[in-house]
C-alpha positions in Angstrom: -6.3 7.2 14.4 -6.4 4.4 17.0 -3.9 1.6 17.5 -5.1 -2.4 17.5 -2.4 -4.6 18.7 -3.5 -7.6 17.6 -1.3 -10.3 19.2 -2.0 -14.8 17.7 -0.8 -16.0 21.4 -1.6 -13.5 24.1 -4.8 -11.6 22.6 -8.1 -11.7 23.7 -10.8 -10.0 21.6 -13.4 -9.8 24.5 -10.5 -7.8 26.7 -8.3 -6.2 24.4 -8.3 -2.3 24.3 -7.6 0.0 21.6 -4.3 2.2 22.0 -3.2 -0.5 24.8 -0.4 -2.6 24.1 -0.8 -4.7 27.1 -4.2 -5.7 26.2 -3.8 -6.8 22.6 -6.9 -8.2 20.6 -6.6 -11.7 19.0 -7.7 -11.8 15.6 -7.3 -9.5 12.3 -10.3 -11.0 11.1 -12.4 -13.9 12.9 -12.8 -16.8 10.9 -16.5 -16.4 12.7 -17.4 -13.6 10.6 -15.7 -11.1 8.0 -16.2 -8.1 10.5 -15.6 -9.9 13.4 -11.7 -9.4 14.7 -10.3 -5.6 14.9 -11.3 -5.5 11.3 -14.6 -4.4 12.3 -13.9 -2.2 14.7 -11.1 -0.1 12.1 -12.0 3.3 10.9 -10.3 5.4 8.5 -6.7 6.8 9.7 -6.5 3.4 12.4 -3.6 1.1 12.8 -3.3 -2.7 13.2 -0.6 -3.8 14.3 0.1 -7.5 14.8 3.1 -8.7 17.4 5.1 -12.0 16.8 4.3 -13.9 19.5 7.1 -16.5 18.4 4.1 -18.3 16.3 3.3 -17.6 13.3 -0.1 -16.5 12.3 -2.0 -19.2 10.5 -5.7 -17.9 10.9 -8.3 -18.6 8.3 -10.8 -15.9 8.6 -14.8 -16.1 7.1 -13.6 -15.4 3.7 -10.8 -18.5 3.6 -7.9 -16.2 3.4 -6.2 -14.3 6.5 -7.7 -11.3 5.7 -10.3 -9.4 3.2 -11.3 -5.9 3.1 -15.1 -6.3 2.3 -17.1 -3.6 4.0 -13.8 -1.8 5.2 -11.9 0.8 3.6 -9.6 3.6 4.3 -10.0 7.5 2.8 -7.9 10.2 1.4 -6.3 11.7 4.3 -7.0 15.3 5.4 -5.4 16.0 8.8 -8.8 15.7 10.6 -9.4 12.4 13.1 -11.3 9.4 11.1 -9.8 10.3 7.9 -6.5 8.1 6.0 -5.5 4.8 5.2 -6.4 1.6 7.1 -2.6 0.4 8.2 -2.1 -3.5 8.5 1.7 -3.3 9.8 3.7 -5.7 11.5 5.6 -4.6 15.0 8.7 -2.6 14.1 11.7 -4.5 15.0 9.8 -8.1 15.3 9.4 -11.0 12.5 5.9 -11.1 11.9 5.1 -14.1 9.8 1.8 -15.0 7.9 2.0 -19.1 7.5 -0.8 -20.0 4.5 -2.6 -22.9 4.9 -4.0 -25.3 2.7 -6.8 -25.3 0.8 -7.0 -21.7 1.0 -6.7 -18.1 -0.8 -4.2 -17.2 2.0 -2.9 -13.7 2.1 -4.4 -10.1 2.3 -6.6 -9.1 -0.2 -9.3 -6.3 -1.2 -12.2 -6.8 -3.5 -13.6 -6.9 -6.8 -13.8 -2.8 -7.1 -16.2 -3.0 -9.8 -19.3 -4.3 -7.5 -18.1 -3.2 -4.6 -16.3 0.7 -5.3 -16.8 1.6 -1.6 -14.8 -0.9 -0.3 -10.8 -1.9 -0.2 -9.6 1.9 -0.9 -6.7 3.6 1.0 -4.9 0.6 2.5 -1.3 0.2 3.8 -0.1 -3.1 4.2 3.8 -3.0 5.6 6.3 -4.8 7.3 4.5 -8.5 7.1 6.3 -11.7 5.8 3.7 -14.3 4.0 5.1 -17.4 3.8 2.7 -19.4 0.6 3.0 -22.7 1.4 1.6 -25.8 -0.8 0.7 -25.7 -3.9 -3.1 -26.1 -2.7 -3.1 -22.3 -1.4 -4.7 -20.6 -4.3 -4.2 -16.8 -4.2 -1.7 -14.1 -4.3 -0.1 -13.3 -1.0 -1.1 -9.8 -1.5 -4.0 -9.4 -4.1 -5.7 -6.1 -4.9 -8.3 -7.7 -6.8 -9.7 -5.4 -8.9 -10.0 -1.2 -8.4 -8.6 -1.1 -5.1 -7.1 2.5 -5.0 -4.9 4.2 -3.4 -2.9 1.1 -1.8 0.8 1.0 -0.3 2.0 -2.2 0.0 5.9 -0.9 1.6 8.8 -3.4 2.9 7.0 -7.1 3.2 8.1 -9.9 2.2 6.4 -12.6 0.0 8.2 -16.2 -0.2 8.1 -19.7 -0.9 5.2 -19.5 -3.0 4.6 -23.2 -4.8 5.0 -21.9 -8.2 3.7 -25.3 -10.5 3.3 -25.0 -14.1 0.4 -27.7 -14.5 -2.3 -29.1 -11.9 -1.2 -32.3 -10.7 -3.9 -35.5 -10.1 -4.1 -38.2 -7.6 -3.8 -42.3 -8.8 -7.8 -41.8 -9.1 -8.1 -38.8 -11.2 -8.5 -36.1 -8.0 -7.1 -33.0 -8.6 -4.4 -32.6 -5.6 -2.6 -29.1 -6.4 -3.3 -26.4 -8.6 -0.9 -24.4 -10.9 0.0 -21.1 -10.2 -2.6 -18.8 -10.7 -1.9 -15.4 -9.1 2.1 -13.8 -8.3 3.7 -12.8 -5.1 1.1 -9.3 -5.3 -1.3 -8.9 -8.3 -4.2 -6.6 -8.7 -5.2 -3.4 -10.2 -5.9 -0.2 -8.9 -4.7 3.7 -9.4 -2.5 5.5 -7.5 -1.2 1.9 -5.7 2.8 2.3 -4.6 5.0 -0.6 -3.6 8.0 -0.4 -2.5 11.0 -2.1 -0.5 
């Protein structure tokens, strides 16, 4: 497949050019639109691959997390062009680091599988750090949602998530931070492998 670099600093997503490292693309996902960014321009068998620019990534896309596979997804791999897994990798070698923001789902996730089975299959999601943030991010760093097949989540790592254990409320009764409700990578799906 083709090659997105995808680069928070130095990408452009009018200029960049697949397979170019020189000319990376700026966004994973737009917070414009949910298929604006390379994630709309991904087929089966591509690669993204976001740089560390020495900033870390703290885009909100369309859907209020950094990235959502709605209307995307990967398939079983067969040796011809246009078939595999969508990647989502981070440089080898560099520290590429997902900051969540507040008030947000944060993280990389697919989507409820049950009304929407064509979507959020055959996914690879490797060498990231997601950093969680406040307690007011409300999502798993990595969440599967439900029936999301055929995912490898390899060698990323998933820290300082805001773990509470009971929502806590402003002097005037305004709920200020949520407990927990999802874990470093939650989900369901078959034939999903995680590793490292």
């Amino acid at each position: 497949g083709d090659i997105y670099y995808v680069d928070n600093v130095l990408g452009n997503d009018e200029t960049g050019v697949a397979n170019d490292p020189t000319q990376p693309f700026r966004y994973v996902q737009s917070p414009a639109s949910e298929l604006e960014g390379v994630i709309g321009l991904v087929k089966p068998g591509d690669f993204i691959v976001m740089r560390d620019s020495g900033t870390p990534w703290v885009d909100v896309s369309a859907k209020n997390r950094f990235l959502q596979f709605r209307n995307v997804t990967g398939t079983a791999p067969t040796g011809e062009a246009g078939t595999g897994p969508i990647t989502v990798i981070g440089y080898p070698g560099e520290n590429v680091l997902i900051e969540c923001q507040d008030n947000t789902a944060c993280g990389i996730h697919g989507i409820d599988g049950y009304a929407h089975p064509q979507d959020a299959n055959w996914i690879s999601i490797a060498n990231l750090r997601i950093r969680g943030g406040s307690a007011n991010v409300n999502d798993a760093p990595i969440n599967l949602q439900h029936r999301s097949d055929n995912w490898r989540v390899v060698n990323n790592e998933l820290f300082d998530w805001d773990a509470r254990d009971q929502d806590l409320y402003d002097e005037f009764g305004n709920q200020i931070a949520w407990q927990a409700r999802a874990a470093g990578l939650v989900g369901d799906g078959t034939n999903v492998k995680v590793l490292g």
